[in-house]
Backbone as JSON Lines, residues from 0, in Angstrom:
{"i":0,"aa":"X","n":[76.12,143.65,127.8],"ca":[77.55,143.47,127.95],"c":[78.19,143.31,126.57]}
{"i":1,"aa":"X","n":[78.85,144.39,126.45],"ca":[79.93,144.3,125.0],"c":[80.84,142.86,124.69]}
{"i":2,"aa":"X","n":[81.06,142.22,123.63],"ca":[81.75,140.73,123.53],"c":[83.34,141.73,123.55]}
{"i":3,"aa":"X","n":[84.27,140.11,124.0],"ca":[85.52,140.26,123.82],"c":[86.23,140.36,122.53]}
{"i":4,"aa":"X","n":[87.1,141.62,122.01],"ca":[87.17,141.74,120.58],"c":[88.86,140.89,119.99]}
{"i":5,"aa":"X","n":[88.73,140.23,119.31],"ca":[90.24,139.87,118.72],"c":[90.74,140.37,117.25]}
{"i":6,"aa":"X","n":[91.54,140.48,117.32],"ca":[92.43,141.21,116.07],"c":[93.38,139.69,115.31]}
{"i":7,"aa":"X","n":[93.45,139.32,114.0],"ca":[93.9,137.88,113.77],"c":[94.41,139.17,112.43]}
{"i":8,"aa":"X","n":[95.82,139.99,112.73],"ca":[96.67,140.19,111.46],"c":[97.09,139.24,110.43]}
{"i":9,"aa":"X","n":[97.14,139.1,108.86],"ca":[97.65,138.26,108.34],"c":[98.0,139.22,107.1]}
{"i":10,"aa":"X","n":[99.53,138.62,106.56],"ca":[100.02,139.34,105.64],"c":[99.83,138.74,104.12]}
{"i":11,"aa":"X","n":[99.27,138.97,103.29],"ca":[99.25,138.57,102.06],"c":[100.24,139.65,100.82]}
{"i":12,"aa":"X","n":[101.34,138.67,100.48],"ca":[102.41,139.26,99.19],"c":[101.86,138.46,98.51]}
{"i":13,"aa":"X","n":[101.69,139.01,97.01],"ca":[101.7,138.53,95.84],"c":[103.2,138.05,95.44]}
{"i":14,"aa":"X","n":[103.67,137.45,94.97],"ca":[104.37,136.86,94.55],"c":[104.69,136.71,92.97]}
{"i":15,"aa":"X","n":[103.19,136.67,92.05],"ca":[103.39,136.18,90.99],"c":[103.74,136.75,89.55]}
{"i":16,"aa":"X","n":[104.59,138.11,89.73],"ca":[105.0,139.21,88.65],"c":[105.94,138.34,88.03]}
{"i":17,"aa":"X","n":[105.61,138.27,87.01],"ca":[106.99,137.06,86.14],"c":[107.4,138.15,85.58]}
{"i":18,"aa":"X","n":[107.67,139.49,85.86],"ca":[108.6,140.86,85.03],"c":[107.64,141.45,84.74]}
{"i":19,"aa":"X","n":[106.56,141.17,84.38],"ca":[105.74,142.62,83.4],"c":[104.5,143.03,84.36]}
{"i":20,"aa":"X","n":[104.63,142.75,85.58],"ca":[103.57,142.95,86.32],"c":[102.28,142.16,85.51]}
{"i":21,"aa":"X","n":[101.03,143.43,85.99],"ca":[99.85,142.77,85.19],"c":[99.59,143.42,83.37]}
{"i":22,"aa":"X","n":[100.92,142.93,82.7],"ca":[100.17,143.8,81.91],"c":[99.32,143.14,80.95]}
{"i":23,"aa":"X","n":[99.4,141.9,80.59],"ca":[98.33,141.17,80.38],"c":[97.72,140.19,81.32]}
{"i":24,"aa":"X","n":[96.44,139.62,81.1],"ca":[95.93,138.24,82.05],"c":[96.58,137.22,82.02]}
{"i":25,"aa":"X","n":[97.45,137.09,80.77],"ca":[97.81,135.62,80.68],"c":[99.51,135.69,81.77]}
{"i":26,"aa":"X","n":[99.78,137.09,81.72],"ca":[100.9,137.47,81.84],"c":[101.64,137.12,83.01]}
{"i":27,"aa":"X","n":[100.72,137.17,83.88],"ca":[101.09,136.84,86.0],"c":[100.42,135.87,86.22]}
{"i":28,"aa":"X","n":[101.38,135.87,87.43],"ca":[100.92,134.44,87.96],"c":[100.08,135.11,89.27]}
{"i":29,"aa":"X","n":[99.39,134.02,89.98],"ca":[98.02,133.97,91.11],"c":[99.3,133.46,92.22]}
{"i":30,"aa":"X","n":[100.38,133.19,91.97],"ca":[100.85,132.95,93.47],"c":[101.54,133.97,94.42]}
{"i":31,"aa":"X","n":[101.12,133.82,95.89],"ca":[101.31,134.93,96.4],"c":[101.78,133.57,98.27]}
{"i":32,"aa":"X","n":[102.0,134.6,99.01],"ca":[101.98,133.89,100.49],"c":[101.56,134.57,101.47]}
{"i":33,"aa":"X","n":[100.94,133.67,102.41],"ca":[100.08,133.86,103.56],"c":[101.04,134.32,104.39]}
{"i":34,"aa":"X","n":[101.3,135.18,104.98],"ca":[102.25,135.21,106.23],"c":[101.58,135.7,107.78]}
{"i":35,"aa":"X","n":[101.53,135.16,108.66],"ca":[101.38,135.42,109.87],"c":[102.72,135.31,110.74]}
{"i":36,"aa":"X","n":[102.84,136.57,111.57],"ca":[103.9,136.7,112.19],"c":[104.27,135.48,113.32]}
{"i":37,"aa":"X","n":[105.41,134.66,113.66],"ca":[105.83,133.34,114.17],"c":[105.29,132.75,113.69]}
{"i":38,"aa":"X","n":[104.95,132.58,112.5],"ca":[104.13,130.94,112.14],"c":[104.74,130.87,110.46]}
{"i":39,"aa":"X","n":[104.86,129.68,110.17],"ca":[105.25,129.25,108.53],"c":[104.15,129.6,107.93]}
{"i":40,"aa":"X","n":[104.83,130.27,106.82],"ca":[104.65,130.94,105.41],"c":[103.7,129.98,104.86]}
{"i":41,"aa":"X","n":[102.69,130.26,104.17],"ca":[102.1,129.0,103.68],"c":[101.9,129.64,102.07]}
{"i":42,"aa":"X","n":[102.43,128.92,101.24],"ca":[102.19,128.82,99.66],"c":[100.88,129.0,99.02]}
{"i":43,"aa":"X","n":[100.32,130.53,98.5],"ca":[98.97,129.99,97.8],"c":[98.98,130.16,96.44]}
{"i":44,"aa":"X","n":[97.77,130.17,95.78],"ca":[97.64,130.69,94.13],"c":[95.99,130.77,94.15]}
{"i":45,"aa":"X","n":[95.62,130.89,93.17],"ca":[94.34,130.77,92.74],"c":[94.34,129.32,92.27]}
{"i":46,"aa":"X","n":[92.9,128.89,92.22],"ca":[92.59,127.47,92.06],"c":[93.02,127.27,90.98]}
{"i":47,"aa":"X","n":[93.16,125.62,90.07],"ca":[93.95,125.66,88.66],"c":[93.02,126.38,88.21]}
{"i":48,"aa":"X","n":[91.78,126.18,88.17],"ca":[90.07,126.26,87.53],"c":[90.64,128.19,87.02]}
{"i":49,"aa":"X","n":[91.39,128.47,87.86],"ca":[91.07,129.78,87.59],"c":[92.4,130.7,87.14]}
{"i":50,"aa":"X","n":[93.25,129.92,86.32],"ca":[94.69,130.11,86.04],"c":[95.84,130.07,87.37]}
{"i":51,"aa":"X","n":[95.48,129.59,88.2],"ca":[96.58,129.39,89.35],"c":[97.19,127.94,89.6]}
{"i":52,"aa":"X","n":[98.32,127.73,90.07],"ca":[98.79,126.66,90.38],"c":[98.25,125.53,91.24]}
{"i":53,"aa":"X","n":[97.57,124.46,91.0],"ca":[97.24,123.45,91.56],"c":[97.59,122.87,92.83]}
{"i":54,"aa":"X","n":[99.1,123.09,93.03],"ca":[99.67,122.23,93.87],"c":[100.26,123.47,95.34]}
{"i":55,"aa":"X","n":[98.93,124.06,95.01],"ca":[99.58,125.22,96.22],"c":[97.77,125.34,96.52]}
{"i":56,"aa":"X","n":[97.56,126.1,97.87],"ca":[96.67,125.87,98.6],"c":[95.76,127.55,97.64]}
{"i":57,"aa":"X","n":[94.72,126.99,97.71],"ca":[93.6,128.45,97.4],"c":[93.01,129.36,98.28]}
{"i":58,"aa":"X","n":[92.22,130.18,98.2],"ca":[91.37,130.58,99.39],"c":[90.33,129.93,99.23]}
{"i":59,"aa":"X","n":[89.82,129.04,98.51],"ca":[88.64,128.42,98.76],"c":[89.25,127.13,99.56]}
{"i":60,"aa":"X","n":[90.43,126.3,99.25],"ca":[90.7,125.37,100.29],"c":[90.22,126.02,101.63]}
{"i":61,"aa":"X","n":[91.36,127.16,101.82],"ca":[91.5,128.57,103.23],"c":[89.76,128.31,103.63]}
{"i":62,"aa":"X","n":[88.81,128.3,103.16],"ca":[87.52,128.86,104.01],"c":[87.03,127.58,104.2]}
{"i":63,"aa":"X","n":[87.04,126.19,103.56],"ca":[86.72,125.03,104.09],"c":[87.4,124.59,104.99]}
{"i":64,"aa":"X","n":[88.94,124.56,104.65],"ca":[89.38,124.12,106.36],"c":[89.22,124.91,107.42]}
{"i":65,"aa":"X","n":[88.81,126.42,107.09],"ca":[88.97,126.83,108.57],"c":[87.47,126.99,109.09]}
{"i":66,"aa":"X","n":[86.05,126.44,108.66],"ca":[84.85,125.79,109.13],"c":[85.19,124.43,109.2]}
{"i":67,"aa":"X","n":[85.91,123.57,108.85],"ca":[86.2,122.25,109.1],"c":[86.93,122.58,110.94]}
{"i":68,"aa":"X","n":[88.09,122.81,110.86],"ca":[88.65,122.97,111.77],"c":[88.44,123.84,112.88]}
{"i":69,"aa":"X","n":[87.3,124.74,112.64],"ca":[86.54,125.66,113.8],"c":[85.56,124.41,114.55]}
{"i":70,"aa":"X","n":[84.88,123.92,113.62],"ca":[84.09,122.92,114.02],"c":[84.56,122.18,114.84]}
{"i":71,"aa":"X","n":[85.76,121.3,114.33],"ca":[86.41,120.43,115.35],"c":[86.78,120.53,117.02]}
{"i":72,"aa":"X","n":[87.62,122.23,116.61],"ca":[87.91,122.49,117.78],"c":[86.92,122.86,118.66]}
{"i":73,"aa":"X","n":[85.86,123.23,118.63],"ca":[84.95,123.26,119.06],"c":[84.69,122.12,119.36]}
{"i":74,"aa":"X","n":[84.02,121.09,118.61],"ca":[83.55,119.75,119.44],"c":[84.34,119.01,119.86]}
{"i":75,"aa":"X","n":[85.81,118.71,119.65],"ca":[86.72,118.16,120.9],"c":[86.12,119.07,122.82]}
{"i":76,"aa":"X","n":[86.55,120.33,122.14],"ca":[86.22,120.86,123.61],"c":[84.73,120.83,124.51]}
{"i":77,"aa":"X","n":[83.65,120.72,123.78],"ca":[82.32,120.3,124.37],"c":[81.71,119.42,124.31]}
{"i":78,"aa":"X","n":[82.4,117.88,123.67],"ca":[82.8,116.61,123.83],"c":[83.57,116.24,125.23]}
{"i":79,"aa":"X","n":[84.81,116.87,125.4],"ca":[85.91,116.23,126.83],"c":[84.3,117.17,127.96]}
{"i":80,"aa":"X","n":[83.56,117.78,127.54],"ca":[83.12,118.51,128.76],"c":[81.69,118.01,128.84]}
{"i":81,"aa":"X","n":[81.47,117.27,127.95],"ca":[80.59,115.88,128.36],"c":[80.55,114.91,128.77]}
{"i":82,"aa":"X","n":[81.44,114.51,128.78],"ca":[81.96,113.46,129.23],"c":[82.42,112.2,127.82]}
{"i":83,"aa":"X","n":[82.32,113.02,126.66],"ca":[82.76,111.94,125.2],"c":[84.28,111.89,125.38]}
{"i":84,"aa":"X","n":[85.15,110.73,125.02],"ca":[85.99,110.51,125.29],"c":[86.33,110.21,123.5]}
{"i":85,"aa":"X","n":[87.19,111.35,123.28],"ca":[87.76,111.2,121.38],"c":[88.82,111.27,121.54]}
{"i":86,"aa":"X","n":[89.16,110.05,120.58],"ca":[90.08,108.98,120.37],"c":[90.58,109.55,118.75]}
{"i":87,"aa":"X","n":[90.16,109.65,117.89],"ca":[90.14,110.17,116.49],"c":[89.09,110.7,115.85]}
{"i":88,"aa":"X","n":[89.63,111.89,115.17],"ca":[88.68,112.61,114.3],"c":[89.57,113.23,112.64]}
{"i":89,"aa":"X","n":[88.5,112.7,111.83],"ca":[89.01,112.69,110.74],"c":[87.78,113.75,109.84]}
{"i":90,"aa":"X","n":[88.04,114.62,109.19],"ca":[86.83,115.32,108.47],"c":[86.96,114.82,107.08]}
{"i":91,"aa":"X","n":[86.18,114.8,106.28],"ca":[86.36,114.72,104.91],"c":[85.09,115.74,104.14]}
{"i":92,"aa":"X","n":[85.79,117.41,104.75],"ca":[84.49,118.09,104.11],"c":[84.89,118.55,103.19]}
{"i":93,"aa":"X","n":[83.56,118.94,102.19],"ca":[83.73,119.58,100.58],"c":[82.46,120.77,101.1]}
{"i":94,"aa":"X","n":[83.41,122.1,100.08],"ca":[82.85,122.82,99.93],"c":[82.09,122.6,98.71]}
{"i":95,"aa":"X","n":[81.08,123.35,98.13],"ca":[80.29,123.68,96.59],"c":[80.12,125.38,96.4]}
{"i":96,"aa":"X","n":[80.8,125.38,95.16],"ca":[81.21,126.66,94.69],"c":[80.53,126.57,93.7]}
{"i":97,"aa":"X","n":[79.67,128.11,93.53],"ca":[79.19,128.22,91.63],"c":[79.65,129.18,91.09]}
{"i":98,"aa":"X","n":[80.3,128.99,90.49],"ca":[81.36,129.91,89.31],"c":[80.16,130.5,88.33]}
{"i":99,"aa":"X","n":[79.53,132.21,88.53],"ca":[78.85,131.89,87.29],"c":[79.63,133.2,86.43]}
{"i":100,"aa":"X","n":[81.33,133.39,86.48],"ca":[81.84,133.92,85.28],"c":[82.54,134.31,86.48]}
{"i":101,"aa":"X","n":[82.29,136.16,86.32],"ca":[82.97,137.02,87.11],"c":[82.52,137.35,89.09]}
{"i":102,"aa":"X","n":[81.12,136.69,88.68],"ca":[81.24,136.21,90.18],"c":[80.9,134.99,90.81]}
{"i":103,"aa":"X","n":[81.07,134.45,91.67],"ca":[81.44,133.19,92.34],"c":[80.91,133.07,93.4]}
{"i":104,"aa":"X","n":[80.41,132.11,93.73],"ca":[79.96,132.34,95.53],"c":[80.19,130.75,96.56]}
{"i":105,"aa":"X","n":[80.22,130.84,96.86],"ca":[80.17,129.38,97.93],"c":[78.0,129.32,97.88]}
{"i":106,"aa":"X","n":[78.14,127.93,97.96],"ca":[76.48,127.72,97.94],"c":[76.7,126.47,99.08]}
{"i":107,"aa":"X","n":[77.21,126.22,99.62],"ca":[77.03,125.72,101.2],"c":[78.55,124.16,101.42]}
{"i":108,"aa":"X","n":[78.93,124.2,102.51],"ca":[79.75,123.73,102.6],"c":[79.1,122.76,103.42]}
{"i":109,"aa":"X","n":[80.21,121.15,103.22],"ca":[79.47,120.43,103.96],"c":[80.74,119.53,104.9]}
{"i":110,"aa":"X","n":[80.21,119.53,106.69],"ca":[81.13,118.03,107.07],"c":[81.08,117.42,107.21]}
{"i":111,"aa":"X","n":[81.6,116.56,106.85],"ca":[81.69,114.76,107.13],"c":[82.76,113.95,107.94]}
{"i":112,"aa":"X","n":[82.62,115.01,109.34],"ca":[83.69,113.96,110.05],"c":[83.22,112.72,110.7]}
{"i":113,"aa":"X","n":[84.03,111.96,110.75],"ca":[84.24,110.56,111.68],"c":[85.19,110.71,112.74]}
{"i":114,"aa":"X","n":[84.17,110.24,113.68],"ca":[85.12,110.48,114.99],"c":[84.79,109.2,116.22]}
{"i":115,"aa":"X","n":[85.76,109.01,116.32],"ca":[86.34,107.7,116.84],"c":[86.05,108.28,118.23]}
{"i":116,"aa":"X","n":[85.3,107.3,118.94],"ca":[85.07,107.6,120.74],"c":[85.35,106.32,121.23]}
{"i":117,"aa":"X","n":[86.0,106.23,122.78],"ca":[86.05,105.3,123.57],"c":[85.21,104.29,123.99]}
{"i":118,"aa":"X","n":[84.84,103.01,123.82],"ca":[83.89,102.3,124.16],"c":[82.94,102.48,124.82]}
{"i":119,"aa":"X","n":[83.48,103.43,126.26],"ca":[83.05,103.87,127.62],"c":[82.32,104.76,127.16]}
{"i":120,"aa":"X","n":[82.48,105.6,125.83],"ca":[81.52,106.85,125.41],"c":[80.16,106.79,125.24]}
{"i":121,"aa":"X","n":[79.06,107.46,125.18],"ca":[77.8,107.59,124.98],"c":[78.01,108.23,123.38]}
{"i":122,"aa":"X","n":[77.67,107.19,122.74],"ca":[77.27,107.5,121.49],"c":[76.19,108.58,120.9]}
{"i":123,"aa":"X","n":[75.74,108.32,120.97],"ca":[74.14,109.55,121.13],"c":[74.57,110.91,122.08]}
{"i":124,"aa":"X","n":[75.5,111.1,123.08],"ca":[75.63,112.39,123.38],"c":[76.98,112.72,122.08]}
{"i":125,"aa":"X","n":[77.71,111.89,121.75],"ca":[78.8,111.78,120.99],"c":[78.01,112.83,119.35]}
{"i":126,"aa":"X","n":[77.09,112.12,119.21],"ca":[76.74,112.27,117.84],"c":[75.93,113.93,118.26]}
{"i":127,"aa":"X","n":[75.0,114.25,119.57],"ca":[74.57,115.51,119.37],"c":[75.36,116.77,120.11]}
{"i":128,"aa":"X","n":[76.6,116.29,120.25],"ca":[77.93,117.45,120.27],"c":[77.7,118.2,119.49]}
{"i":129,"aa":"X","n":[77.67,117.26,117.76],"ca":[78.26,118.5,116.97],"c":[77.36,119.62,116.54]}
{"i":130,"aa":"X","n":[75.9,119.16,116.71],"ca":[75.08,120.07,116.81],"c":[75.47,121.63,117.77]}
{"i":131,"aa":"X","n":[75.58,121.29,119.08],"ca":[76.58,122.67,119.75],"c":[77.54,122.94,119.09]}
{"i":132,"aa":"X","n":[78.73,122.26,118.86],"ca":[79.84,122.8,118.02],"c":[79.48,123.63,116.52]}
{"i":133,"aa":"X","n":[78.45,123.0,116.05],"ca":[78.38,123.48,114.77],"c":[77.57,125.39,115.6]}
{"i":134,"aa":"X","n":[76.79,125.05,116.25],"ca":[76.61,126.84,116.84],"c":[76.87,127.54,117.44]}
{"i":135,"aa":"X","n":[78.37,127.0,118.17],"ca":[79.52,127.71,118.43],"c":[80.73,127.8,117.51]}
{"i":136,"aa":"X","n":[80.78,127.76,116.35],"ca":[81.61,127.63,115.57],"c":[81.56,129.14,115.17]}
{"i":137,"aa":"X","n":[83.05,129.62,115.44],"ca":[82.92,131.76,114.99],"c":[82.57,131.52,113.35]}
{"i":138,"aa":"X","n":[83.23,130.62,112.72],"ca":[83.31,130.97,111.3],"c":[82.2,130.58,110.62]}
{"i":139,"aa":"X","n":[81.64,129.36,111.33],"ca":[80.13,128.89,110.37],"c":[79.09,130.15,110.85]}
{"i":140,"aa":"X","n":[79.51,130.64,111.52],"ca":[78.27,131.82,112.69],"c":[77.99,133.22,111.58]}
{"i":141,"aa":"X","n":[79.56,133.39,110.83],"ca":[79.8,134.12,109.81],"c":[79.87,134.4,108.55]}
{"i":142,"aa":"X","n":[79.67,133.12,107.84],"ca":[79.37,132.73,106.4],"c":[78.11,133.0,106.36]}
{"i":143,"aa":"X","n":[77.32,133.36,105.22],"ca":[76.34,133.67,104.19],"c":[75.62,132.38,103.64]}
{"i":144,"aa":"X","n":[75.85,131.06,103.97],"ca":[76.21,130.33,102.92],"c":[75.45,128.79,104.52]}
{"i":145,"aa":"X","n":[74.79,128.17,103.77],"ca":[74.56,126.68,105.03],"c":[75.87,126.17,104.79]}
{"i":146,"aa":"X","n":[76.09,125.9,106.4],"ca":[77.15,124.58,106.34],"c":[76.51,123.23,107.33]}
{"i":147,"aa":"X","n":[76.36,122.72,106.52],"ca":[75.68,120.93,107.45],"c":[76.6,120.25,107.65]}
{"i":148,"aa":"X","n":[76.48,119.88,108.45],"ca":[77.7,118.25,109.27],"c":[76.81,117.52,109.33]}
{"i":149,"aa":"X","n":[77.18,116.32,108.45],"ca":[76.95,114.46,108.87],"c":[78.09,113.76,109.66]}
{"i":150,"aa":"X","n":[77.97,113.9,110.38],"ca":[78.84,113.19,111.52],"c":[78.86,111.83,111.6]}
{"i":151,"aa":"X","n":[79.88,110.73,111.84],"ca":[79.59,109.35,111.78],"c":[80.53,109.47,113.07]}
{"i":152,"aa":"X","n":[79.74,108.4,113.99],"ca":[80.72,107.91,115.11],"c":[80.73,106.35,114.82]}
{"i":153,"aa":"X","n":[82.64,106.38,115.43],"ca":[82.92,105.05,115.3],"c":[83.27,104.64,116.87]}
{"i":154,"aa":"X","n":[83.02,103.61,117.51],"ca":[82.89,103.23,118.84],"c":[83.99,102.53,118.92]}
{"i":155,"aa":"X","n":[85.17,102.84,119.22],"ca":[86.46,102.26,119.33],"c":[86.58,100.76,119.95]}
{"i":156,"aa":"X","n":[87.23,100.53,119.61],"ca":[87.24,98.44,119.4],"c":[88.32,98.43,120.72]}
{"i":157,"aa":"X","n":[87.89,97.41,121.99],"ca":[88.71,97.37,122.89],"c":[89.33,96.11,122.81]}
């Protein structure tokens, strides 16, 4: 049986011609915007590390949150269908990148969410959710690269 196929369009403009296009490196800027049709514009650049603006989002932020947040959504949904009852979830994951000049690679990303369950919850099914989530996750399924989750559960205070 053939899988169900999805199409996820996204528009990327450069933005960062300060007049002379590219005619030197030092010359343009790395900022450009994400656009997906009905949804806000989101601000990027290249990392500072790499002559881009700091205070605007990268594509290396772009590929950690969206294995952070594949993950999640995933284990909220095969969590409520265990019967885990989540109350809060907080990630605090870091990617690791090795820059070695002109090429770059991700060398494994890691999560560290905490997630807050209901007293009433089973801790131990709580904690081996994310194991399923992490191998239903489309985007960790698709990276090149390990991504590990350390998961901490916190047992909500009644």
């Amino acid at each position: 049986m053939a899988g169900k196929q999805h199409q996820y369009p996204v528009e990327v403009v450069w933005t960062g011609n300060h007049g002379t296009g590219t005619k030197t490196y030092q010359g343009y800027g790395r900022e450009h915007e994400v656009r997906v049709a009905g949804k806000p514009v989101i601000a990027g650049s290249s990392d500072a590390a790499f002559r881009g603006d700091g205070a605007k989002h990268n594509p290396e932020d772009f590929l950690v949150a969206a294995l952070s947040s594949c993950h999640m959504l995933w284990y909220l949904h095969l969590a409520a269908a265990a019967g885990v009852v989540v109350t809060a979830y907080v990630d605090e994951a870091v990617g690791n990148l090795l820059d070695e000049g002109q090429v770059g690679r991700f060398t494994e990303v890691v999560l560290r969410p905490r997630v807050t369950v209901s007293a009433d919850s089973d801790a131990d099914v709580a904690k081996r959710v994310h194991d399923d989530a992490h191998h239903a996750c489309f985007i960790a399924n698709s990276v090149n690269f390990p991504v590990r989750c350390e998961p901490r559960i916190v047992i909500e205070s009644v």
